[in-house]
C-alpha positions as CSV (number, residue, x, y, z in Angstrom):
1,X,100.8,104.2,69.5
2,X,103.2,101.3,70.3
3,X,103.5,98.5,72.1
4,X,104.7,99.9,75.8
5,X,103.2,103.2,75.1
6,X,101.5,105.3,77.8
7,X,99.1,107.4,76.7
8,X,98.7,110.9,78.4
9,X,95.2,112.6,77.9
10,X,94.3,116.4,79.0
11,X,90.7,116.5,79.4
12,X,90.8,119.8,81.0
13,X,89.7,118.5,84.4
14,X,86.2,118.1,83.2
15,X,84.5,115.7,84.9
16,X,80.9,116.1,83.1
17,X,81.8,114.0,80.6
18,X,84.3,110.6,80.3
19,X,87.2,111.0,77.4
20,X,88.0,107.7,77.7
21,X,86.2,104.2,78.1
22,X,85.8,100.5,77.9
23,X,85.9,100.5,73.7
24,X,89.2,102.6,74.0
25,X,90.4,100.3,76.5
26,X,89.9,97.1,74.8
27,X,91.9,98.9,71.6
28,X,94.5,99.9,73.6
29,X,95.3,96.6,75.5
30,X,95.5,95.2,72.0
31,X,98.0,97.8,70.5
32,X,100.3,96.8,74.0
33,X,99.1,100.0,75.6
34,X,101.2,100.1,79.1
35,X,98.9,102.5,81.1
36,X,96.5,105.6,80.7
37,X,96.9,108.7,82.1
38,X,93.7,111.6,82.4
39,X,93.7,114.9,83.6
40,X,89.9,114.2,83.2
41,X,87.3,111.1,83.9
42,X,86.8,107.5,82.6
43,X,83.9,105.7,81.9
44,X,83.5,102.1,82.5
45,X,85.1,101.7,85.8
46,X,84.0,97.9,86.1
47,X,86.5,97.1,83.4
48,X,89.5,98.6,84.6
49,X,89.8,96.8,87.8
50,X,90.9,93.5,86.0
51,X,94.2,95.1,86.2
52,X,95.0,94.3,82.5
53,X,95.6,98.2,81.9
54,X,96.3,100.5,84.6
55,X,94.8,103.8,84.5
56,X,95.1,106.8,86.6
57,X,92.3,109.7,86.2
58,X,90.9,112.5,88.1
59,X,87.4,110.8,88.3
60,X,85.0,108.6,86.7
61,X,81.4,109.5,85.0
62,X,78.9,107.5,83.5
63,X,78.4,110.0,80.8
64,X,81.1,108.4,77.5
65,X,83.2,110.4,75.4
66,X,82.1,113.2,72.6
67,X,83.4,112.2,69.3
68,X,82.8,115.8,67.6
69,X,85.4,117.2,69.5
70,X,89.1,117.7,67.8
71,X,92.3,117.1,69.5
72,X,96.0,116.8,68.9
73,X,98.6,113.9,69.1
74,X,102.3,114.0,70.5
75,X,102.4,117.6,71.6
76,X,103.3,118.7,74.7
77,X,100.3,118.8,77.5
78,X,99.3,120.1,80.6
79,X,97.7,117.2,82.6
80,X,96.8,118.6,86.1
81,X,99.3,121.8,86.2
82,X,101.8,119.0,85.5
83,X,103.5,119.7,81.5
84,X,103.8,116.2,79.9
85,X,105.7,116.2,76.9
86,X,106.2,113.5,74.1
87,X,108.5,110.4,75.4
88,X,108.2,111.6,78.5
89,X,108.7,108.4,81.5
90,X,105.5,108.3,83.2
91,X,105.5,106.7,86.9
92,X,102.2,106.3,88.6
93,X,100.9,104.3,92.2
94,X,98.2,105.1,94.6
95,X,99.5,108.5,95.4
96,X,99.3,110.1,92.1
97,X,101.5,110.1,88.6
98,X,104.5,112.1,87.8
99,X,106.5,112.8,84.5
100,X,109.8,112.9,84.2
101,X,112.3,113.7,81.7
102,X,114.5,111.3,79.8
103,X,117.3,113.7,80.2
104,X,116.6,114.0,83.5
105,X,116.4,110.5,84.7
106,X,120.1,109.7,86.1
107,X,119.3,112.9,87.9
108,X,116.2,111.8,89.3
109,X,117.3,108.5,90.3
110,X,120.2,110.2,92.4
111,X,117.5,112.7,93.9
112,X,115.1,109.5,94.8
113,X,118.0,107.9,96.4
114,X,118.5,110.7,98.6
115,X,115.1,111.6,99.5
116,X,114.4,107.6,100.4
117,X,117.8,107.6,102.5
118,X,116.6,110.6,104.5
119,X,113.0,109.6,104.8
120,X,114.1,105.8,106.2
121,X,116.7,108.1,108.7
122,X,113.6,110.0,109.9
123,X,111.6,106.8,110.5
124,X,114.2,105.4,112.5
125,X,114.3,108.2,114.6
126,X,111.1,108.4,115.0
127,X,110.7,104.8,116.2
128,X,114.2,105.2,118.6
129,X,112.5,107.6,119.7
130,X,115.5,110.2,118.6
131,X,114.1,112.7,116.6
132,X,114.1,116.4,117.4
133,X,110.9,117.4,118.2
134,X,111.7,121.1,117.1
135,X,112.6,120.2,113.8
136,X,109.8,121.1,111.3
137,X,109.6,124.3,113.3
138,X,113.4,124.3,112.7
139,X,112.3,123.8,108.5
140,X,109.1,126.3,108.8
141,X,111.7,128.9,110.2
142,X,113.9,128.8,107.6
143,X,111.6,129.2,104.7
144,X,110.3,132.3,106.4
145,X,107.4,130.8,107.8
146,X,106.2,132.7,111.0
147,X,105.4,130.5,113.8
């Protein structure tokens, strides 16, 4: 790990037992750890609402990590159906996280753009009281949706 670092963990959505706790925490906020990502549960909530390290998980569990179990390091993962690979930009908020690509990213950031111009178009209409009332049936029907 290095200073900046995410780390990216696929506990298989298990949420019998934590993979990751307060010891790993306070190791990872000294190696400069930016944020910790689990397809699986914590354990020590408490300590991760300081804010120090931000953490997104699928759940929490009093129950602390197994150290018999093996693992691997820098491979690529699956982390709730999402594939994560090495290097990977990680973005996260109260919604969710998502990876993305660093070949991808000038791509992304156009696409973001675009979707945030659209979405603040739709808003406005919605509040000037503009906006076509038909127009998710207008979407639904041409993805073959029957109505």
């Amino acid at each position: 790990m290095r200073p900046g670092d995410v780390i990216v963990i696929d506990g298989s959505a298990d949420l019998t037992r934590a993979v990751f706790g307060g010891i790993m925490r306070a190791m990872a906020l000294k190696a400069g750890i930016v944020g910790v990502v689990i397809n699986g549960a914590l354990r020590d909530l408490d300590e991760w609402q300081t804010g120090e390290l931000q953490a997104y998980a699928i759940g929490g569990v009093h129950r602390g990590p197994s150290i018999d179990g093996g693992g691997e390091i820098n491979v690529p993962i699956s982390c709730a159906g999402m594939l994560v690979n090495p290097g990977d930009l990680m973005i996260g908020d109260g919604d969710g996280v998502v990876a993305a690509a660093r070949a991808e990213l000038s791509e992304l950031l156009v696409r973001c753009h675009d979707m945030r111009a659209r979405e603040q178009a739709t808003l406005k209409a919605i509040e000037a009281g503009t906006l076509d009332p038909n127009r998710f049936d207008a979407i639904l029907r041409a993805k073959g949706c029957p109505l």
